[in-house]
N, C-alpha and C positions, 0 to 999 in steps of 0.2 A: 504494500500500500504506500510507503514512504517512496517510492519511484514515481509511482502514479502520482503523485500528489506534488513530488517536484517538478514532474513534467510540467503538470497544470502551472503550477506556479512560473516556473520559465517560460511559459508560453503567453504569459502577460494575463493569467488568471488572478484575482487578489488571494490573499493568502483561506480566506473564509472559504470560496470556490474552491479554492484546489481541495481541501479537504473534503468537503461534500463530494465534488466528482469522483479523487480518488475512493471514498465511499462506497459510491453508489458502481464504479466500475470492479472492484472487489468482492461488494459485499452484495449490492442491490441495496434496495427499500426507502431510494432517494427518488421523490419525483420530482418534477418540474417546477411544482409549489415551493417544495424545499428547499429547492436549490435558489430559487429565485428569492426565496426571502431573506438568504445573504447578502445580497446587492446590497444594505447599507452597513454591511458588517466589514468596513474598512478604518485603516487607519486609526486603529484603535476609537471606533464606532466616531470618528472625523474631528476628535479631540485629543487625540494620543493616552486614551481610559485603556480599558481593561482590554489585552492582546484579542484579537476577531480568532485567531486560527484557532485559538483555545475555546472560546466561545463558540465555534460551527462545533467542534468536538463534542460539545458539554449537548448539542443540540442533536448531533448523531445518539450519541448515547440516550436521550430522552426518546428516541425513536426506535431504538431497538431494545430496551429495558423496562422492563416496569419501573415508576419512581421510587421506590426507595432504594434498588439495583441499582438506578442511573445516577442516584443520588451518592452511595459509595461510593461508585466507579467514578464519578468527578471529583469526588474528594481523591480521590487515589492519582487523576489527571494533573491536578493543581499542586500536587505536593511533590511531585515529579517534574513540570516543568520551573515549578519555583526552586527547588535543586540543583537544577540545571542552569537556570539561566538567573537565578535570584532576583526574579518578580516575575509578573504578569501583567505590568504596564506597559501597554505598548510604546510610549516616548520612551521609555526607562531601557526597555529592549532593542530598540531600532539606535539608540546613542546616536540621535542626528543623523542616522541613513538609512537605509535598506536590508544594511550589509547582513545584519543577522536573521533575518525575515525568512530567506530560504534556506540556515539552518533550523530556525525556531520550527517550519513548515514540517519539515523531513523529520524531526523529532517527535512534534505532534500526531504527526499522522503514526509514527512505527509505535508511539506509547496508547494511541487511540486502535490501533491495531491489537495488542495486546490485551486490549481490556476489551474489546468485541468477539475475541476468541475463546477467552475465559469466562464461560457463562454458568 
């Protein structure tokens, strides 16, 4: 899924898109609805707030979980990318550029991967 989801993203998908596509190309259960109502889930939602790639995740998982499952399973997403990357703000993560956008994506997607496997 982290391939899929970089492609996306290198091919000028926003970071929200790429996950949902790689999603919906891996796993299925993404329609058109879904996918679309990322559109404003950029840019850290267009004020450098809470990271969008983490947020489509948190959204996959409400879609393929019952809520108090999907509700773990984000806790377990957040505490793993905040590890990693020490936060979820998106200003706080892009440091004035892009630059770590397409790793933040490829980590998301392979730890979003791992908790849709484990059910």
């Amino acid at each position: 899924m982290k391939e899929r989801a970089l492609f996306y993203y290198e091919s000028g998908c926003s970071c929200s898109e790429s996950i949902l596509l790689a999603t919906r190309d891996c796993h299925g259960r993404i329609t058109p609805e879904a996918l679309s109502s990322v559109g404003a889930f950029t840019n850290g939602f267009g004020v450098g707030g809470f990271c969008c790639a983490v947020a489509a995740a948190v959204l996959v998982l409400g879609l393929f979980f019952p809520p108090q499952t999907a509700q773990q399973k984000r806790m377990i997403l957040l505490c793993q990318v905040q590890r990693r990357f020490g936060s979820l703000q998106c200003s706080i993560l892009r440091q004035g550029c892009c630059c770590r956008c397409r790793e933040l994506v490829g980590f998301v997607a392979e730890e979003l991967e791992k908790l849709l496997l484990c059910r």
